[in-house]
N, C-alpha and C positions, 0 to 999 in steps of 0.2 A: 504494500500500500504506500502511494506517495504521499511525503508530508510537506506541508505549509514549509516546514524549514528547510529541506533538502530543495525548494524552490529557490527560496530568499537566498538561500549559498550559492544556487547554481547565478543567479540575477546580478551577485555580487561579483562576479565574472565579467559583468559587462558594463565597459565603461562610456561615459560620455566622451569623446577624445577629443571637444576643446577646454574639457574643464578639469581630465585626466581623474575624476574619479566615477566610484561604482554609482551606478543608478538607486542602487539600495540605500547608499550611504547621502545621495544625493535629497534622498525622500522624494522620487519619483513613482516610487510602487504605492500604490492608492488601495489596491486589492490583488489578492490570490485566492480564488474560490476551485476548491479540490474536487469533483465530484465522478466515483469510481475512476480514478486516473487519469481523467481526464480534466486538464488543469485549463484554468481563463484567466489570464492579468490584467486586470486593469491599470495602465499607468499614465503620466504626463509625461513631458518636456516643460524646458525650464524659460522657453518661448514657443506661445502657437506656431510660429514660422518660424522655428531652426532648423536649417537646411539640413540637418542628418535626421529626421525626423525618420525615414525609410530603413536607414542603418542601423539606428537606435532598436529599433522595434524589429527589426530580423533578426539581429541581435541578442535581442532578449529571448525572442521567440523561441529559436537556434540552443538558446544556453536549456531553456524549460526542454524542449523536445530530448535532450539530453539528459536527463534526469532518468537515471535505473526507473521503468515502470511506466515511467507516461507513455499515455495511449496518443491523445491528443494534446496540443500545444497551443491557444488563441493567446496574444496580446493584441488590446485594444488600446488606443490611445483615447483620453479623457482630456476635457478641457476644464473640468467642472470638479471640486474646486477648482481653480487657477494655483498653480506652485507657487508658493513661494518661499527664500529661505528660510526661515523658519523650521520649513517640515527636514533641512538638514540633519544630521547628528553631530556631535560637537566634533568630532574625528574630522570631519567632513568642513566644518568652519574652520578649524585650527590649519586645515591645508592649505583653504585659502586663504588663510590670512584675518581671521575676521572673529577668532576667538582664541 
């Protein structure tokens, strides 16, 4: 059986590469709903129109599909909340500079 955290590990594989860190750490992952193996992500970007926005989310997509178990793999992008720092982790401000 797949778990909520053997996602959030595999997610933390994927990074956003102009801000050099993980999506997870970034507080981009909004949701991971498990249901019999087959897993759905909901997440952001830290602009509606960041041009990796494609990369990002194959990406992730790519990291979940790879998880021992998964059947299926959706990430969906969200705009609702909107991101913003805040939903970082302090790991994640300290890199950039900002805690």
């Amino acid at each position: 059986m797949v778990t909520k955290d053997q996602v959030v590990a595999a997610l933390r594989g994927v990074e956003d590469p102009e801000l050099g860190l993980n999506v997870v750490d970034l507080g981009l992952i909004y949701n991971v709903d498990i249901v019999n193996d087959n897993v759905k992500v909901e997440m952001t970007l830290t602009t509606p129109g960041c041009p990796l926005h494609d990369s990002i989310g194959r990406g992730a997509q790519a990291a979940v599909a790879k998880v021992p178990g998964v059947k299926t793999a959706e990430v969906r992008m969200v705009w609702d909340p909107p991101w913003n720092p805040s939903r970082m982790t302090d790991a994640a401000k300290k890199a950039l500079g900002w805690g």
